[in-house]
C-alpha positions as CSV (number, residue, x, y, z in Angstrom):
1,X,-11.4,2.9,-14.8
2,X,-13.6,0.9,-17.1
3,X,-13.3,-3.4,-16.1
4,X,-13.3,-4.2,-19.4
5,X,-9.9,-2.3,-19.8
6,X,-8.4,-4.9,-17.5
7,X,-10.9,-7.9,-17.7
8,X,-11.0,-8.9,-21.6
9,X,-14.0,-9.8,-23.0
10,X,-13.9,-13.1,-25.0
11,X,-16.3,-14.1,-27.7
12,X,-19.3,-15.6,-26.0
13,X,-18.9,-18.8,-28.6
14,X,-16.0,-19.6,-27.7
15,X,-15.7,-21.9,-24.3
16,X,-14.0,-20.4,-21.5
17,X,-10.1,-21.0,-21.1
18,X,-8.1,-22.2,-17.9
19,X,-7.1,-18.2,-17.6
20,X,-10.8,-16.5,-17.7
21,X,-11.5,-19.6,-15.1
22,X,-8.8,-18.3,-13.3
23,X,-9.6,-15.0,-13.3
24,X,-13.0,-15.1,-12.8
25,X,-12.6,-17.5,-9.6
26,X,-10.3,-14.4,-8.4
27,X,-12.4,-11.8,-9.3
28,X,-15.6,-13.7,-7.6
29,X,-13.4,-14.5,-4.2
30,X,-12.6,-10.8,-4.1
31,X,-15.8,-9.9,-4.5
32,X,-16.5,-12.2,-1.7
33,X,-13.4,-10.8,0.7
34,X,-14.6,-7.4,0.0
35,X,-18.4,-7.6,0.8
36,X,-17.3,-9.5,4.3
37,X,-14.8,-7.0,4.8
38,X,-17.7,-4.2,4.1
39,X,-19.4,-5.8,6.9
40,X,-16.7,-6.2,9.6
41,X,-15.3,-2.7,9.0
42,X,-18.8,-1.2,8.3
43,X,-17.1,0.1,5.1
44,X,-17.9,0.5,1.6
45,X,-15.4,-0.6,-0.9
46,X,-15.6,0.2,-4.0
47,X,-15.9,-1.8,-7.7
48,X,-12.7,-0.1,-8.7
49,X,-10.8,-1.2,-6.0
50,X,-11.9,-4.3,-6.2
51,X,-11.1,-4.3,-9.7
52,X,-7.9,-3.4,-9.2
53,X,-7.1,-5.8,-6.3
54,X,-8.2,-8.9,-8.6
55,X,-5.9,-7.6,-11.4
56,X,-3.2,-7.3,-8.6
57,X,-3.7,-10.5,-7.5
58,X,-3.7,-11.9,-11.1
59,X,-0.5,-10.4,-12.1
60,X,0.9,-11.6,-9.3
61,X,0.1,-15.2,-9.4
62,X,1.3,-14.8,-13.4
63,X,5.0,-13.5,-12.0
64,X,4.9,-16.3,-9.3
65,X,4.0,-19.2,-12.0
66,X,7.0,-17.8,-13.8
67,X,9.3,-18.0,-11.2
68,X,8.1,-21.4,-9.9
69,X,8.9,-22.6,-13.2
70,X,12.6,-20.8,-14.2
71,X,13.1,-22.4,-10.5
72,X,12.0,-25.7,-11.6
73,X,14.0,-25.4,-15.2
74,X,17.0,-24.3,-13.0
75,X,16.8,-27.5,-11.3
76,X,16.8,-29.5,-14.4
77,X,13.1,-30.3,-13.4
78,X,10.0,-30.5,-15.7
79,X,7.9,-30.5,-12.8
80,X,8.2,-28.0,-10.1
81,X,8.5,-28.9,-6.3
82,X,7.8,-27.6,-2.9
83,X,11.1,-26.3,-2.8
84,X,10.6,-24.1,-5.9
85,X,7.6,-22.6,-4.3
86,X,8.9,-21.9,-1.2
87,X,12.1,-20.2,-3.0
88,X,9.4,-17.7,-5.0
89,X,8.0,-17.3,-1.5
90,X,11.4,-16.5,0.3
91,X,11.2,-12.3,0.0
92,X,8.3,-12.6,2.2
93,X,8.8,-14.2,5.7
94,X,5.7,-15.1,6.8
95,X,4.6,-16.8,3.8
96,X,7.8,-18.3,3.5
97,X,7.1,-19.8,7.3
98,X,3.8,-21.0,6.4
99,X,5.1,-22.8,3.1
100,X,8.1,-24.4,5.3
101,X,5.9,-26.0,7.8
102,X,3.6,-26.9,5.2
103,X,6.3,-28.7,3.5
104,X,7.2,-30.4,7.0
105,X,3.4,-31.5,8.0
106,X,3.4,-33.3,4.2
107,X,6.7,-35.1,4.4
108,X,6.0,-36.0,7.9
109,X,2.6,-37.4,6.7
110,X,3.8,-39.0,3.7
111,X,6.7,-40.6,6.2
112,X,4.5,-41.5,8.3
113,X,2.3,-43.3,5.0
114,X,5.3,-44.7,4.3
115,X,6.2,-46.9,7.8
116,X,2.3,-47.9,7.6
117,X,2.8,-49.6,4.2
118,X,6.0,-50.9,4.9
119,X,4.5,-52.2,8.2
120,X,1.3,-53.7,6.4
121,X,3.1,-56.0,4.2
122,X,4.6,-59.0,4.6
């Protein structure tokens, strides 16, 4: 499959947006994945599957971003929250593990912020 059937190209004038950032910072940190991986599993991997796994990737950070957001709009929200995140991360249980005591270690931190500037002031 040809990379330019999944990657667009974008007129060279023109400055890069916030997507070909994005989707060059995937494509580069698969790259990256995959050459380590090479080594460790003394494996070649090829460009098409890397291709494909950065467009994977890609599409799937597109559908979570849209779910985050009906989440958010669901809420009555203009900004999304932890809790829509770990509602988009639910199906999966491991990564819904990981975001919960994420969530926990930030509230208890920002808690714990809290007590100290409470405790600092007169």
């Amino acid at each position: 499959m040809d990379d330019s059937a999944i990657f667009s190209v974008t007129n060279e004038s023109l400055p890069p947006t916030l997507e070909d950032k994005l989707r060059a910072s995937i494509w580069y940190t698969v790259g990256k994945i995959c050459e380590e991986e090479e080594d460790t599993l003394n494996a070649t991997i090829t460009q098409q599957f890397r291709t494909m796994l950065a467009e994977l990737i890609y599409r799937h950070a597109e559908t979570m971003a849209s779910d985050i957001e009906a989440f958010a709009k669901h809420g009555r929200r203009s900004t999304a929250n932890a809790e829509d995140i770990k509602l988009c991360a639910r199906r999966n249980d491991s990564i819904f593990d990981i975001m919960s005591e994420a969530v926990s270690t930030s509230n208890a931190v920002a808690s714990y912020k809290e007590k100290m500037d409470r405790a600092r002031k007169p």
